[in-house]
Legacy VTK file of the C-alpha trace (Angstrom):
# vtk DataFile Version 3.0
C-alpha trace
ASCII
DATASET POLYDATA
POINTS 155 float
28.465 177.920 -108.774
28.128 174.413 -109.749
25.296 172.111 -108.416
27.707 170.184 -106.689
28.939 173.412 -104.214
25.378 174.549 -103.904
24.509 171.327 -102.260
24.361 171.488 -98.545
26.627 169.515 -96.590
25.865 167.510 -93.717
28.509 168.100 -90.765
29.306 164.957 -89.261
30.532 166.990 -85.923
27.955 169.412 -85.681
27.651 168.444 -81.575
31.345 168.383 -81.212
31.166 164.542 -79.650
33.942 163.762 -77.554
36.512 161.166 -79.020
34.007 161.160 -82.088
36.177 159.334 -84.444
37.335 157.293 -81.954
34.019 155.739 -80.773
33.150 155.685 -84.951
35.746 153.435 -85.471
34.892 151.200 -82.385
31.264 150.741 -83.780
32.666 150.161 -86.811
34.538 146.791 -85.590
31.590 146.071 -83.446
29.300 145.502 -86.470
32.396 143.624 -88.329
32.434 141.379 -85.028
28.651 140.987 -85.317
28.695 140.274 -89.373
31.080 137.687 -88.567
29.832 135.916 -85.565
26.331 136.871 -85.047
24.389 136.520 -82.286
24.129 133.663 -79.907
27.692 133.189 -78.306
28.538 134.529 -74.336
29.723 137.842 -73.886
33.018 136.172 -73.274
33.733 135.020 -77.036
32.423 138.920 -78.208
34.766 140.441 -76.266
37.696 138.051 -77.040
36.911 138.643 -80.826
36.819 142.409 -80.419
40.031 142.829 -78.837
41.632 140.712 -81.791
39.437 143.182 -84.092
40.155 146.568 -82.380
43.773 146.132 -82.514
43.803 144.228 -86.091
42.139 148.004 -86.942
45.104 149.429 -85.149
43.347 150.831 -82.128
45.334 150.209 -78.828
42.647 148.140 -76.387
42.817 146.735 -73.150
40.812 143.787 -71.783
39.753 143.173 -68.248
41.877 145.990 -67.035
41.242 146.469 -63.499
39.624 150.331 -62.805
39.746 151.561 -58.992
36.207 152.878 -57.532
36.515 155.549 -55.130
34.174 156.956 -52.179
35.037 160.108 -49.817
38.805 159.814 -50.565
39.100 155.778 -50.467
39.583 152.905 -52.438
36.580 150.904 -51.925
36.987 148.057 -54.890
36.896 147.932 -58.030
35.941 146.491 -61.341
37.211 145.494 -64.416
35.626 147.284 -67.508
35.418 144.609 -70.670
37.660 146.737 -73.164
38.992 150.080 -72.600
40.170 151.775 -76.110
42.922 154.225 -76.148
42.433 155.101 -72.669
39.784 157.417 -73.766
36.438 154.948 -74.064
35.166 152.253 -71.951
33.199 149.387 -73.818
31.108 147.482 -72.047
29.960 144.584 -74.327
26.205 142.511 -73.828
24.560 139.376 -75.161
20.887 140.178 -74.270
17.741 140.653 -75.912
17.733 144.188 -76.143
20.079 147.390 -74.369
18.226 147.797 -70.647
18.310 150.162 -68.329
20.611 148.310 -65.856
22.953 148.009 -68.923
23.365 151.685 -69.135
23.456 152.366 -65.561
26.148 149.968 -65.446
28.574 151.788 -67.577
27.848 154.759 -66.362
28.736 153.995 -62.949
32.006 152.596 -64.635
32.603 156.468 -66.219
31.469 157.782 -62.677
34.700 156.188 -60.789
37.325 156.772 -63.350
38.878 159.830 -65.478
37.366 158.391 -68.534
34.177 160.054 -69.707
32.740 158.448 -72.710
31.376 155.029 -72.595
30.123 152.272 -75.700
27.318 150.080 -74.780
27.291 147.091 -77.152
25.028 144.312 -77.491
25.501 141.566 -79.717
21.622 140.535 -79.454
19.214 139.158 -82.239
19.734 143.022 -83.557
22.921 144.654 -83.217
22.833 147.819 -81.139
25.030 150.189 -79.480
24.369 153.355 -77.462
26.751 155.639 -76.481
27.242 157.351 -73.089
29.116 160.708 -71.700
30.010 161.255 -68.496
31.809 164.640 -68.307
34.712 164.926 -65.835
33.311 168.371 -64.671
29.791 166.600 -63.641
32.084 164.268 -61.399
33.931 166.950 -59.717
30.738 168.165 -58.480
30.632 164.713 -56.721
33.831 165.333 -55.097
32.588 168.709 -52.763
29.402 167.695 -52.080
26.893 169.380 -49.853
27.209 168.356 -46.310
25.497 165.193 -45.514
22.345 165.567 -43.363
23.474 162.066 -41.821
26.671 164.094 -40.256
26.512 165.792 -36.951
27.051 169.358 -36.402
30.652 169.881 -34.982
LINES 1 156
155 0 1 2 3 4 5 6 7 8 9 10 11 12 13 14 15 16 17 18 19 20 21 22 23 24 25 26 27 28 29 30 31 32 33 34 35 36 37 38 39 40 41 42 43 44 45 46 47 48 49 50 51 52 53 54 55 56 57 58 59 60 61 62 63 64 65 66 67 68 69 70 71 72 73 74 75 76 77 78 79 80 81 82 83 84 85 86 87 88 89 90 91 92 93 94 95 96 97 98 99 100 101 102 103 104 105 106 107 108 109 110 111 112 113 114 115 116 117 118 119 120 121 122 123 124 125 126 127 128 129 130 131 132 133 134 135 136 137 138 139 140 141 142 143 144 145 146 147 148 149 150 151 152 153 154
């Protein structure tokens, strides 16, 4: 056995990530964006230049798309995500110092109301940085047959 095959390899799915080499690719325009621009612009002009970039890498990306939110059975509003990719990722896109807390609550309230369960958080800050969220669809179905409220009264 050569030195080469007795080398061990690094598996670059070892925790099975959902939509993996999607969200790879995604990051991979996001820091292409960021070379390019840098930091300093709104979130407006980010997320402008990464729907030119996402579909210039072939990737099928929708801006501003408007994504019900639901409660108990009813349409209650909604919001409109920055980019969704391939139907499969939201990206929600920052200009801010640093990712916070209320950034990633955001989005995942955004994967909480739809079908979609893995989210991008970008932020095109003084440092480039991403983080990535998943929201499984069995989690939310738990939300839909919750325990009875204590707020109801007893029939």
């Amino acid at each position: 056995m050569s030195e080469e095959e007795n080398r061990p390899q690094i598996s670059t799915n070892q925790h099975g990530l959902r939509h993996e080499d999607l969200t790879r690719r995604v990051i991979g325009v996001f820091y292409d964006v960021y070379n390019d621009l840098g930091h300093g612009f709104l979130e407006s002009v980010y997320e402008n230049a990464m729907l030119i970039a996402l579909r210039a890498a072939g990737l099928r990306a929708q801006q501003r798309q408007p994504i019900p939110v639901w409660f108990r059975g009813q349409q209650v509003g909604d919001f409109r995500g920055d980019l969704v990719v391939s139907d499969a990722v939201i990206v929600e896109l920052k200009a801010a110092r640093a990712i916070e807390p209320v950034h990633e609550a955001q989005l995942l309230n955004y994967l909480r109301a739809t079908p979609i369960e893995v989210g991008l958080l970008l932020n095109f800050g003084p440092k480039p940085e991403f983080k990535r969220l998943l929201f499984d669809n069995e989690r939310k179905a738990i939300r839909v047959h919750p325990c009875p409220s204590v707020a109801r009264a007893p029939s």
